[in-house]
Every structure is written in C-alpha cells, then in structure tokens.
C-alpha positions as CSV (number, residue, x, y, z in Angstrom):
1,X,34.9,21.0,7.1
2,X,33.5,17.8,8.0
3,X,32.6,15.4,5.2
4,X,28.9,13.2,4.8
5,X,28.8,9.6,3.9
6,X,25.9,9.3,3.6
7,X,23.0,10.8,1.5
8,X,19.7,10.8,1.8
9,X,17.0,9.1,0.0
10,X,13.2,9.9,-0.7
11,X,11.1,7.3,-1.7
12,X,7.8,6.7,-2.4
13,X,6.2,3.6,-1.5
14,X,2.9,1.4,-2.6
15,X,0.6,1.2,0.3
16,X,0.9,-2.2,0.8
17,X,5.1,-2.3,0.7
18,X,5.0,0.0,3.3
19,X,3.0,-1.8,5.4
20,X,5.1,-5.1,4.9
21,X,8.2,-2.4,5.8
22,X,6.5,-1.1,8.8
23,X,6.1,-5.0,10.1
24,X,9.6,-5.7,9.5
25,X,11.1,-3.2,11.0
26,X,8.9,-3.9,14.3
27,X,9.8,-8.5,13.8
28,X,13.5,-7.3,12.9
29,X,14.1,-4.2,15.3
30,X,15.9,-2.4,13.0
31,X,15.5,0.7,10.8
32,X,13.5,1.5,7.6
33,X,16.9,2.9,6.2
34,X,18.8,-0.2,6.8
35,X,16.3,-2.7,6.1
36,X,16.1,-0.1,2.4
37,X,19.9,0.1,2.5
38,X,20.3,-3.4,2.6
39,X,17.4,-4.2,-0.3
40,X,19.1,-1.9,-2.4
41,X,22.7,-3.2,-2.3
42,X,21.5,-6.8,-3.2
43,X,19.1,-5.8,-5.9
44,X,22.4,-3.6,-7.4
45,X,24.8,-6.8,-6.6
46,X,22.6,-9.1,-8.3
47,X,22.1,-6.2,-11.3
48,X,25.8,-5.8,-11.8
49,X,26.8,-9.5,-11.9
50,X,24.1,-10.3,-14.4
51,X,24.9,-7.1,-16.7
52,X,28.6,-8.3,-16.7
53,X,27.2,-11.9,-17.5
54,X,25.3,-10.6,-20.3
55,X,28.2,-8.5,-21.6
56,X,30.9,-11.6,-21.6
57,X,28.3,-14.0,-23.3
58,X,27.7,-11.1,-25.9
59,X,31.7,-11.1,-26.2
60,X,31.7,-14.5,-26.3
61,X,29.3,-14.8,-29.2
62,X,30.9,-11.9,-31.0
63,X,34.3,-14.7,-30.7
64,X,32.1,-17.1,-32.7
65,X,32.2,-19.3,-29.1
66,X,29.0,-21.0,-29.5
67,X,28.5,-25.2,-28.0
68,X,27.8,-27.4,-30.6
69,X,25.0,-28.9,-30.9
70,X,26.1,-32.4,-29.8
71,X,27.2,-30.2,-26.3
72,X,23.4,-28.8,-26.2
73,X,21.8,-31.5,-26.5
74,X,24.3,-33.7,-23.9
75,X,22.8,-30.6,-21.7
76,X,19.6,-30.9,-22.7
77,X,19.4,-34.5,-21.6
78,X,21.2,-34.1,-18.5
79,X,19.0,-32.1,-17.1
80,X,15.7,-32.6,-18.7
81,X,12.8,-34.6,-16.2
C-alpha cells in the first residue's frame, strides 16, 4: 500500500487575491499550489518563531528578568530620531 505525502487543501479565496494569484502564477510560471505551499510555510515559520519569542519573554518575566531602567532608557536614546 503506497503512502501520500501530500494532502490536499480547499481554499476559498477574496476575488481580488485570486486575481493577484492567477497573475503570479502566469509572471512566475509556476503553480497555484506551490506559490500557496510556499505562502503557507513562511506565514507558519514566522508564527512559530514569534510564539516561541513571546513564550521565553513571558518566562523571562515570570524570572523577575526585567532591564532597568537606566538600560531602557540607554535604548531609548540609542535609537530614538
């Protein structure tokens, strides 16, 4: 019994994302379900590294690690315009 890795996906789309899907699939040449593929797994990258981030600053905090003040404000002025 052969295996499937892959599963399929039904989406519905807005009217006008579809359209900017159908023209870049035509500019790139490839695939609706790569070009989706590929959205997907960035969207979940960038979702999983900012959950962790979120996570270890709540750890952090619950450590009683905090900057001081005097470090805030030394960041503050380093990059304020």
């Amino acid at each position: 019994k052969a295996t499937c890795t892959e599963k399929p996906l039904n989406v519905r789309l807005p009217m006008d994302l579809a359209v900017q899907l159908d023209a870049l699939t035509k500019t790139t040449g490839r695939t609706k379900s790569f070009l989706a593929v590929e959205a997907l797994e960035a969207y979940i990258d960038q979702q999983v590294w900012q959950i962790a981030e979120v996570k270890a600053g709540i750890e952090e905090a619950d450590r009683g690690e905090f900057a001081t003040d005097a470090e805030m404000a030394a960041i503050f002025a380093k990059y304020a315009n």
